[in-house]
Every structure is written in C-alpha cells, then in structure tokens.
C-alpha positions in Angstrom: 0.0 0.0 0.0 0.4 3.5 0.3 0.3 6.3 2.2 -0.5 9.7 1.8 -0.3 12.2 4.2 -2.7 15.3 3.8 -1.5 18.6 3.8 -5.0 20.0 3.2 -4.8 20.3 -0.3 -7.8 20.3 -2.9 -6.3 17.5 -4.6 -5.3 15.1 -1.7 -8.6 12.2 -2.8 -7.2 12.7 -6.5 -4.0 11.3 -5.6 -6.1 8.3 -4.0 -8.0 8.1 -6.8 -4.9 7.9 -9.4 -3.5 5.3 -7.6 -5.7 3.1 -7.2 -6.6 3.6 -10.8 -3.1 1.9 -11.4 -4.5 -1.1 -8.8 -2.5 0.0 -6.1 -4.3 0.4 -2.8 -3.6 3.6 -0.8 -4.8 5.3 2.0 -4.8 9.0 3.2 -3.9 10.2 6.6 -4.0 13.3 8.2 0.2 15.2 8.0 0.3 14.7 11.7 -0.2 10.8 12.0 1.9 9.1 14.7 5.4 7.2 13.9 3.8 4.5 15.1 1.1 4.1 13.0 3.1 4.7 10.1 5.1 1.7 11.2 1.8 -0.6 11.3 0.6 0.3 8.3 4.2 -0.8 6.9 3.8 1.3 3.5 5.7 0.7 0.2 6.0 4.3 -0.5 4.9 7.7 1.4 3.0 10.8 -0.4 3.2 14.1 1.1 0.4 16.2 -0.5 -0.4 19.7 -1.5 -1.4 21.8 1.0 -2.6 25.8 1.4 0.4 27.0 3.1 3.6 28.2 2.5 6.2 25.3 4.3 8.8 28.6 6.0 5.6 30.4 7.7 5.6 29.5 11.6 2.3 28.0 11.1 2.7 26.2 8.0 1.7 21.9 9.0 4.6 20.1 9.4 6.4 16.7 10.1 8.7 15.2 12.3 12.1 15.0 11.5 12.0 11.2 12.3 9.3 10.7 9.4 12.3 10.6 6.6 13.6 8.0 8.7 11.0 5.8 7.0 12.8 3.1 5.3 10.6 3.6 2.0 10.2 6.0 -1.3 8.7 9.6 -0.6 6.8 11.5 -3.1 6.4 15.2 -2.1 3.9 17.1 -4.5 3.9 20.6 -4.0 3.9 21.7 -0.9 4.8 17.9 -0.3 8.1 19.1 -1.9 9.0 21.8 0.1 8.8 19.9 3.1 11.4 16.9 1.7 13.6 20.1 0.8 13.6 21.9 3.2 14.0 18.8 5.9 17.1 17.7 3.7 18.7 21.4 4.2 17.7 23.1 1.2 15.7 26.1 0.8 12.3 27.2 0.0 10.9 30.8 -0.8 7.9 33.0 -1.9 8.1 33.3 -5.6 8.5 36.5 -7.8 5.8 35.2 -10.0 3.3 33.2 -8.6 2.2 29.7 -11.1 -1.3 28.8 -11.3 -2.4 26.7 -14.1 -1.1 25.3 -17.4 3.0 25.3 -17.8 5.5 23.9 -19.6 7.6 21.0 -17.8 10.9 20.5 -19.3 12.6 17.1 -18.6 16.3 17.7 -17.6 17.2 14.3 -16.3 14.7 11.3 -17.6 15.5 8.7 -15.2 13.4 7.2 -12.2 10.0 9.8 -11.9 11.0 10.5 -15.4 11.6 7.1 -17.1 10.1 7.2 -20.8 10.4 11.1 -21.0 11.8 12.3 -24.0 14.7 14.8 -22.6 14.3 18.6 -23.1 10.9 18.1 -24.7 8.1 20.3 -23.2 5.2 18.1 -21.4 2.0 20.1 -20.4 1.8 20.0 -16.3 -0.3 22.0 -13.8 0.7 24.1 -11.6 -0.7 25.8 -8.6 2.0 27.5 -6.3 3.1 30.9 -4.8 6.5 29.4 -3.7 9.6 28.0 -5.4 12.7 25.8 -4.8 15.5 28.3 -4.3 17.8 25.9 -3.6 18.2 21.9 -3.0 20.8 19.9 -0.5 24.4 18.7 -1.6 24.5 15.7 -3.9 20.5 15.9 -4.7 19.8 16.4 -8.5 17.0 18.8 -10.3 15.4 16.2 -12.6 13.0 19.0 -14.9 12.3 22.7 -14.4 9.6 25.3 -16.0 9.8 28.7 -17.3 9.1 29.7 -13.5 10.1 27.2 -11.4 14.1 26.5 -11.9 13.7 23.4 -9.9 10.3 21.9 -10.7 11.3 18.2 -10.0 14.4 16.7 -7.3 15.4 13.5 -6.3 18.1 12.7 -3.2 19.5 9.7 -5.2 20.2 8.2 -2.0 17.6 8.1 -0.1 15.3 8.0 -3.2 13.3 11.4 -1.7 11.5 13.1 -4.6 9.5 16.4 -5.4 7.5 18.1 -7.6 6.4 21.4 -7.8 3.1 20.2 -10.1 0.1 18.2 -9.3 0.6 15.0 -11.1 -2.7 13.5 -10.2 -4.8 16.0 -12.3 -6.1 15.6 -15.7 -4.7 18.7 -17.0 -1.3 17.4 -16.4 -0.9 14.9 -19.5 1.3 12.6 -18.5 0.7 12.4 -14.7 -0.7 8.8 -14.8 3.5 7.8 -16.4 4.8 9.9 -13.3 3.0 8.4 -10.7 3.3 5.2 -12.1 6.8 5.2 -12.5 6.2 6.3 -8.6 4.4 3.3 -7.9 6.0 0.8 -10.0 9.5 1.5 -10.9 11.0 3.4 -7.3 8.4 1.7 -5.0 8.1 -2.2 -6.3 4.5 -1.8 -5.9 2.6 -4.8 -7.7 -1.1 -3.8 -9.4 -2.9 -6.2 -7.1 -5.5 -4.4 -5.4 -8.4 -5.1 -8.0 -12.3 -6.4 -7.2 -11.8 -9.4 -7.5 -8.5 -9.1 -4.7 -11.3 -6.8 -2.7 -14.5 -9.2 -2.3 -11.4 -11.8 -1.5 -9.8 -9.9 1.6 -13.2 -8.5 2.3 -15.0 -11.6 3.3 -12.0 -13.1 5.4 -11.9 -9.6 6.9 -15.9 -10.3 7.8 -15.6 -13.4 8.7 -12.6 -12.8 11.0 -14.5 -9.6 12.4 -18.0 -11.2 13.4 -17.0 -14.9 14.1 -20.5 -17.0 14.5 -22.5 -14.7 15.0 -25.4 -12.7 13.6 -25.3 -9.6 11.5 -27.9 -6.9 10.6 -27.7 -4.7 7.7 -29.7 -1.7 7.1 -30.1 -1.9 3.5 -31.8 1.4 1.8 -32.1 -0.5 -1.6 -29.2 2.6 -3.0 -26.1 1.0 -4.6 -24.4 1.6 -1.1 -26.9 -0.3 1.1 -27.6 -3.1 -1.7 -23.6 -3.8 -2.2 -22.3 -3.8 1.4 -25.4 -6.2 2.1 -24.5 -8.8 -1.3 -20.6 -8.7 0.3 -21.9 -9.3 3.6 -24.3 -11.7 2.3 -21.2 -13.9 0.6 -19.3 -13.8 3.8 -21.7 -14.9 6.4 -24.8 -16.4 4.7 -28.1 -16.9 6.2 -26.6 -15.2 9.4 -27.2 -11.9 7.8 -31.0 -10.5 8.3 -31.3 -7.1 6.0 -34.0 -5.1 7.8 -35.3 -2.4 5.4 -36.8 0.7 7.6 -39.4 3.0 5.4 -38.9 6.0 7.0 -41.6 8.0 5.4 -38.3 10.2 3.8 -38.0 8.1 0.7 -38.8 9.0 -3.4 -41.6 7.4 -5.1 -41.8 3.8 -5.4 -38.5 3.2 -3.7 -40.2 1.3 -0.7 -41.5 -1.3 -3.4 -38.0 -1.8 -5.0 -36.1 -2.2 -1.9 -38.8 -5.0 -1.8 -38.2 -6.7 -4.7 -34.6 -6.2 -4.1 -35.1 -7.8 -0.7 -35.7 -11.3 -2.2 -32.0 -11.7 -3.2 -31.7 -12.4 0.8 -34.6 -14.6 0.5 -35.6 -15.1 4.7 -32.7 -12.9 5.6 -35.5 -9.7 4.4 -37.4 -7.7 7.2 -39.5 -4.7 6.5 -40.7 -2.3 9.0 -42.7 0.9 8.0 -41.6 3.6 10.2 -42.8 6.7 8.2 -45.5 7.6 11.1 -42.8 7.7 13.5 -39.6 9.3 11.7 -42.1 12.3 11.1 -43.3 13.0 14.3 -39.8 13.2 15.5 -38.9 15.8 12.3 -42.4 17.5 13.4 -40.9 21.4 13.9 -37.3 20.8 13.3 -35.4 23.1 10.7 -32.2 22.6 11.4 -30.4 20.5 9.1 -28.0 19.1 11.9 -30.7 18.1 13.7 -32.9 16.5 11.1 -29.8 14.3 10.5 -29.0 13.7 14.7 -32.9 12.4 15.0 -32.8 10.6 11.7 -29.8 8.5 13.2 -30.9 8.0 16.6 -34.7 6.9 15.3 -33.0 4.9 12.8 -30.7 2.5 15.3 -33.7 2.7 17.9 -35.9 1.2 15.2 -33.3 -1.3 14.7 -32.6 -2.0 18.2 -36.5 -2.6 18.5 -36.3 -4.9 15.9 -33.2 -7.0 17.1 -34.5 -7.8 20.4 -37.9 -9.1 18.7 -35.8 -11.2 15.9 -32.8 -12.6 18.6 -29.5 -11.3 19.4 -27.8 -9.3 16.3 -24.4 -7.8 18.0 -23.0 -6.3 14.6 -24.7 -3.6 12.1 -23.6 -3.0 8.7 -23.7 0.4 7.2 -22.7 1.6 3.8 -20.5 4.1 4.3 -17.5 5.4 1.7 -14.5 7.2 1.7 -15.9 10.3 0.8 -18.2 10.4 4.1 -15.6 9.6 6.2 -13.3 12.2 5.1 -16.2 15.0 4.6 -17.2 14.1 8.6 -13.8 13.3 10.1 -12.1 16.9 10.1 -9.2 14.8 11.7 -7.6 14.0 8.3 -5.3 16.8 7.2 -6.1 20.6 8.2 -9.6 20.0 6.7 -12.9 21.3 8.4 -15.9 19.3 9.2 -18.6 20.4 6.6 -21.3 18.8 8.0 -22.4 14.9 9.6 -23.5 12.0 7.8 -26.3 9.7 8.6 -24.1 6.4 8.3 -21.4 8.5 10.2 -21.6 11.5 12.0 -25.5 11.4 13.0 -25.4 8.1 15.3 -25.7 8.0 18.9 -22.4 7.6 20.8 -23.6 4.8 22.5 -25.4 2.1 21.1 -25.0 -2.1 21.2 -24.4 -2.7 18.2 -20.8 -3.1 17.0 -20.8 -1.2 13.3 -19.2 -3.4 10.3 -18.5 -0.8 7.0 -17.0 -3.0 4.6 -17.3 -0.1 1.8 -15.8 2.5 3.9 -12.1 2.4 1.9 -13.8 2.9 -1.9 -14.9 5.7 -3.6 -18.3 5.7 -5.5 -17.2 4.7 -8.7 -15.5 1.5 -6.8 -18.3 0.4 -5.4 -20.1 0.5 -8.9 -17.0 -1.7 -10.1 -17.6 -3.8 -6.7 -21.3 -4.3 -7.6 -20.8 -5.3 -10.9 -18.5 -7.9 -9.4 -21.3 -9.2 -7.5 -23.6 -9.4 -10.2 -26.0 -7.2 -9.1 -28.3 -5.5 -11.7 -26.8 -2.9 -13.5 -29.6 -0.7 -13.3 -29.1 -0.5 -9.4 -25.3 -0.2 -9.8 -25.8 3.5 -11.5 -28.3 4.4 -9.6 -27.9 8.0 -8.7 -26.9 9.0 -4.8 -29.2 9.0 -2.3 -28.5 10.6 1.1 -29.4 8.5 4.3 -31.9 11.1 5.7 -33.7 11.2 2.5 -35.7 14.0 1.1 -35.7 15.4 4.9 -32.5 17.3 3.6 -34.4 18.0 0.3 -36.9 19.8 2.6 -35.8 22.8 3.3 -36.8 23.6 7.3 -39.9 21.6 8.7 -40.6 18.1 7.2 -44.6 17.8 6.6 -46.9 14.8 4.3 -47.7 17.5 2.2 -44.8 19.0 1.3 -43.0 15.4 1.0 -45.8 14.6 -1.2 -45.0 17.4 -3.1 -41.6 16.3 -3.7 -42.0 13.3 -4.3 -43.7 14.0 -7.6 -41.3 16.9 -8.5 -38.8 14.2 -8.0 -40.4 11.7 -10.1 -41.0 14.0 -12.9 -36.9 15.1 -12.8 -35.8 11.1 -13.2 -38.7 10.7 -16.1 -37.2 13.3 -17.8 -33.2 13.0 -17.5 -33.9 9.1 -18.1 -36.0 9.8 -21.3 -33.3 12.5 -22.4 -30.5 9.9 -21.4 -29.3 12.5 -19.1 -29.6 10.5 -16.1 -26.2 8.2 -16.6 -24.4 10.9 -18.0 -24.6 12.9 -14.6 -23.9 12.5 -10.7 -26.7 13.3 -9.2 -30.3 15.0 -10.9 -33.2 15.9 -7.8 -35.3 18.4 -7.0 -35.3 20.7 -3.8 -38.6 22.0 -2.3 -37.8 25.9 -0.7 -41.1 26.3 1.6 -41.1 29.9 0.3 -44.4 30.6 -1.7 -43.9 32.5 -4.8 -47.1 33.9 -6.5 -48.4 32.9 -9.5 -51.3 32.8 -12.0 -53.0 29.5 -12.7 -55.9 29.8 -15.1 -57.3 33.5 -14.6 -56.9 33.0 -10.5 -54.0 34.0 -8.6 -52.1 31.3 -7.2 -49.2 30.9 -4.2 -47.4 27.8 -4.1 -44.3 26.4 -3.4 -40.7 27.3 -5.2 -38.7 23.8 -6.7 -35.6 24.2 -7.5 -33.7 22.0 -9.3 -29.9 20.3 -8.7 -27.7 18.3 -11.5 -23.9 18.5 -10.9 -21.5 16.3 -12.4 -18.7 14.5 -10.3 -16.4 11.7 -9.6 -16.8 10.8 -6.2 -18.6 13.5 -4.8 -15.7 15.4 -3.2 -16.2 18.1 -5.8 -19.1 18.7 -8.4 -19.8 20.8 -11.3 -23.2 21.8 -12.0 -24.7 21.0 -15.5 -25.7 23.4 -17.9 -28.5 21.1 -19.4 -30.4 21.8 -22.7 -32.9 24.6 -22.3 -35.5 22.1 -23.8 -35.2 19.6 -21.3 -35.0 21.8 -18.5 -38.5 23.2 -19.7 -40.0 20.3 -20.2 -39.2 19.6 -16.6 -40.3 22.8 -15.6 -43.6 22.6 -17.6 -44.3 19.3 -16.5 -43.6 20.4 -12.5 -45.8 23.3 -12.3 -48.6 21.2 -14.2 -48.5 17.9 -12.5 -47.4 18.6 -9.5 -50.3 20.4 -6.9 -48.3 22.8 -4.9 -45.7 23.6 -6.6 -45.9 27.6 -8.7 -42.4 28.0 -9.6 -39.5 26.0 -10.7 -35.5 27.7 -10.5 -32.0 26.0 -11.3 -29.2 25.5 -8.9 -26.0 26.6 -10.9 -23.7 26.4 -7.9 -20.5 24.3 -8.1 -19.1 22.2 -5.3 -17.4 24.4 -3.3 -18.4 26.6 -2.5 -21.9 25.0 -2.2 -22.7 21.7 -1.2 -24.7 19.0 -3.4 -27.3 18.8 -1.1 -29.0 22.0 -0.2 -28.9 20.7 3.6 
C-alpha cells in the first residue's frame, strides 16, 4: 500500500484516486499521523500532498524530523516538496511570479519519476503555487524545471526522496498517470494487485474474521451503497445476515416497493418495517439541518434496536458508508474542516450495542459501482444516482410535513422521467429536486395562485468530493419545468441551482 499524508490540499482524494486507478491500494492520513502508526501500516512508498500554506511560515503543518527516517520512497507534490527540501537542508521561498495553471515541464534528467520522457521536450503540467525551490541539498539532483520554477522536479539519489512542484494526479497534467506510475511501480516495487476481484477476497476473510458466528444486521436502503455492502456481507456470512429495510416516510416514489423486490435476493434474511408515522413526528418542527440528520440517526438504530430484540440477538450492524463520508465528517484527516455529519457516520448516537461493520468505507463511488458489478447485481441499481441516508428530509428545506413530501415526491419523479427519457440520467452524478417552503405567486388559469418554489440540482462529479453543476439543454429543462408546475399540486415556480461544489454543497442541507 500506500500512504498519503494530507497537507489540506484540494487535490489530496485525486492522488487516491490515481492510484488506485493503477490497482495500487492507498490510503490517506491526516500530515500529523503518529510514527507509530506509520510503522503498522508498513507502506511501500509515502505521499506528502499539496497543501494551502507556504512550508517557511511558523504555522505552516509540518512533520517530524524522524518521518524521513522511514525506510521507503517519498513522493512530495507541492507543498509535499517543500517539506522533503527543506528537511534535507535546502531552501524554499515565496516566488517572484506566482504559477497557477497550465505550464511547460521541461525534462532535464529522464531517469526514475521521469523514465520514458523524451529529454528537453516540453510536457504540459499543472501548476498551482506561490512558492519555489531556491535551492536543494548537496548531492540531490533537479530532474525538470519550468519557465518559472528552476527546480520543478528533485530526487536525493540516496535516499530516493522526490518532489514536484506540479500536481501529477490531475487531468490537466498529461502525462501524470506515467509519473505516478513510474512512482508506484519502478521506485516503490509496488505490484497492481488491489483489483475487485483481490477486494471481495480480503473483504469476506476480513468479515468473517470480524463477526465470528455470529449474527449480523444490515440496514439496506435498496441505494447501490446499502444493496452492495449487504450482497458482500451476504457472501461472507450467509443466512446469518437478516437485511432489515426501515421506510422512514423520507423516501422518493416507489423506492419502498423496489427495496422490496430487491429484498428477495436475501430470501428469509428480508425484514420490512414501516416507520414513516414515526420518523415524522420526530422531524415535526425541526429546521435545522444538523438536527434532522441527529434524529434521523438515533430513530434509525432505535428502530433497529426494537427490531433486534424481537428477531434474537444481532451484536454487529452493517452500514454503507465510503471514503468520501468519512473524510467530509472526520475533520481529523489533514487541516480539513468538518462540513457537516452524515447519517451512516456523524449522526449516530455515541452509545449504542451494536458493534458497526462498513466493509465499503475504503472505496470511492465509482468503486463500489466496479464492486457491484463484481457481485452481479443489476446494473440498473449499480448507476443508480446517490441517495443521502436522511432522504428527502435534507431536500426539505426547514420543517418536514406529508404534504410537502408529497409534493416532492412527484417533482422528484418528474426530474428522473425526464433526464432518463433524455438519457441524461447516466451521463450525470446526481439529478433531484429541492422544495424551498417559500411561496412565490403565481397565475393558474385566470386565479392567482401561491405555491411552493422547486428548485432544481444536477452536478456532475467523480466521487462527490467536488461537483460541477450541469448546464442542461434549455428544452429539457422546460419540459421539466412545464411538467412540474402542471402535475405537480403545490408547486408555482420552478428555478436551477448553478452552484458548483465548493463553495456550495450538493445537497441544499
């Protein structure tokens, strides 16, 4: 494996993602992580990330001089790089001319990062620095500069310590996949074994080794999360796995009947329990968005607790959690700030009896897709859009009410109809509709009318870290429109969300 260590850059979960890509498994950990845990993890090869800071200010994160005592490869990108120089003895400084975006890298040395690199031939990098490399240790060698940066790539032959001043784990730099690879596979030994198939493998031992004989619940939501930790779960432990499916009253149309159906994979292992009358009377007045998500959890394992004692003793809960909610709820991973809980991990009671199993919580979306289709699950629930676990609650903006979830609900509806009949839907992230409880006033016939505002979200992304918002065809946005304010009683006024991911959130909650 490997290990990155987060410096708070933007790009930190694109250097996972690149290397992975190359079937290498990593993991990221905040700068600060303990010696020790370093030394358990036993990586092949240490990433120090971008970061925000400027590596001389007093401030500025840094490492222990003991880290580079770390028997392996390090990679410094960016502000990774000043920290390798300047703990080696060299010396780092503000730049004259600041580099942000598109440069010029020119190879001056194509061995090791460089291997394959045609010498003195300009290769198209990205850049995004205020600082430079004045000046690197005795005996260490500049491997490529830029029209900017004089030393835009280093390596201490000796203790194979590397840096660059780019970001080789964006698109925009075109041969960043070669340079991390050569990373991986040429200075690190790594071997391109961590694929599915090696996944589902070390996955069900892991299980197995984890819960022993006993029984295991999963709370499966029938979303691609839900459905693929369960089928993993499923392989490891059998019939000792009971999938209890909660309708909490916050779910989009039809969903309750499709969990259903997708509940007879797991033949007796299937328990439904409607719960909608409850969930609402304990979202009756709340408009918080904290709180909606801090009941949602607690009724959730109380439900489940209720449940467990009637069906015998179930010590171990599985959840579907990812990467991306760990790191966007854990602020303890780089100089990151919480943005807000999730209901699989930040909106759960900090007690409860059962012991939580989250087989999915090392991959990325697009993994788990890869893992589903591994498990043979249909494909048309393997690109399903996201759903978050406290539903349309967080597509409610301020009190949750029947009516206005009914409301919706068929705004909702109409928004898959359409992006599925314009095959949009696929082609996206995620495509929903938001109901503001402002009334906006309208005409409907020849009587005036007051009715709710929906507003409409479709951003593109890879893993949900970051999004884009979609500039969809005027026609198709409105049909949608057309189609809301018709069909749907309640709503007067349909708008579209063209914020990106950040500053805004995907959700609107």
């Amino acid at each position: 494996m490997i290990l990155i260590l987060d410096f708070g850059s933007q790009y930190t979960r694109l250097i996972a993602r690149r290397i992975r890509e190359s079937n290498v498994y990593c993991e990221i950990h905040p700068f600060n992580v303990s010696l020790e845990t370093i030394r358990d993890l036993n990586p092949e090869g240490i990433v120090l990330s971008g970061g925000p800071a400027s590596v001389y200010r007093e401030s500025a994160p840094q490492v222990r001089e003991e880290l580079f005592e770390t028997p392996v490869p390090f990679l410094g990108i960016c502000y990774g790089m000043g920290i390798i120089n300047r703990a080696g003895g060299g010396a780092v400084a503000e730049a004259r001319q600041r580099e942000y975006g598109p440069a010029d890298l020119i190879i001056d040395d194509p061995r090791d990062l460089f291997h394959g690199f045609t010498p003195l031939e300009p290769t198209p990098v990205w850049m995004s620095h205020g600082d430079q490399m004045t000046a690197v240790p005795e005996g260490w060698l500049t491997l490529a500069h830029s029209s900017n940066s004089p030393i835009a790539a280093f390596v201490d032959p000796g203790r194979r310590l590397f840096g660059v001043q780019f970001h080789p784990e964006v698109t925009h730099t075109s041969k960043g996949k070669e340079i991390l690879d050569n990373f991986l596979f040429r200075i690190c030994k790594c071997e391109p074994t961590w694929t599915m198939p090696h996944f589902i493998e070390t996955s069900v031992q892991s299980i197995r080794n984890r819960v022993g004989d006993s029984r295991v619940l999963c709370a499966l939501s029938g979303g691609v999360d839900s459905s693929v930790a369960a089928t993993l779960v499923h392989r490891a432990v059998g019939d000792r796995l009971l999938c209890i499916f909660v309708n909490n009253g916050l779910l989009r149309a039809g969903e309750a009947e499709d969990v259903c159906e997708l509940g007879k994979r797991f033949g007796r292992g299937f328990h439904y329990v409607d719960a909608s009358v409850r969930f609402l009377e304990g979202l009756k007045g709340v408009l918080d968005p904290e709180e909606k998500r801090r009941r949602i959890g607690h009724l959730f394992i109380e439900v489940f607790e209720e449940e467990a004692q009637k069906l015998g003793d179930y010590p171990f809960l599985v959840q579907g959690t990812l990467y991306p909610d760990v790191i966007e709820s854990v602020s303890a991973i780089g100089p990151s700030a919480t943005i807000k809980s999730h209901h699989n991990v930040g909106g759960l009671p900090t007690e409860m009896r059962f012991q939580i199993v989250e087989p999915l919580r090392e991959l990325f979306k697009d993994e788990v897709r890869r893992l589903g289709q591994e498990l043979d699950l249909p494909m048309d629930l393997i690109i399903r859009q996201p759903f978050p676990g406290p539903g349309l609650a967080v597509r409610i903006l301020g009190d949750v009410t029947e009516p206005r979830l009914r409301i919706l609900r068929e705004a909702d509806a109409i928004v898959a109809h359409e992006m599925k009949a314009a095959s949009y839907y696929d082609r996206v992230w995620q495509s929903f509709a938001v109901l503001v409880p402002n009334r906006t006033v309208g005409v409907m016939g020849d009587e005036r009318s007051y009715e709710y505002l929906i507003a409409l979200r479709v951003v593109e992304s890879q893993d949900g870290m970051t999004a884009q918002w979609v500039p969809l065809p005027a026609d198709l946005l409105g049909r949608i429109s057309n189609r809301i304010i018709n069909e749907v009683r309640g709503a007067g006024r349909v708008v579209y969300d063209i914020s990106s991911k950040p500053p805004a959130t995907i959700e609107w909650e």
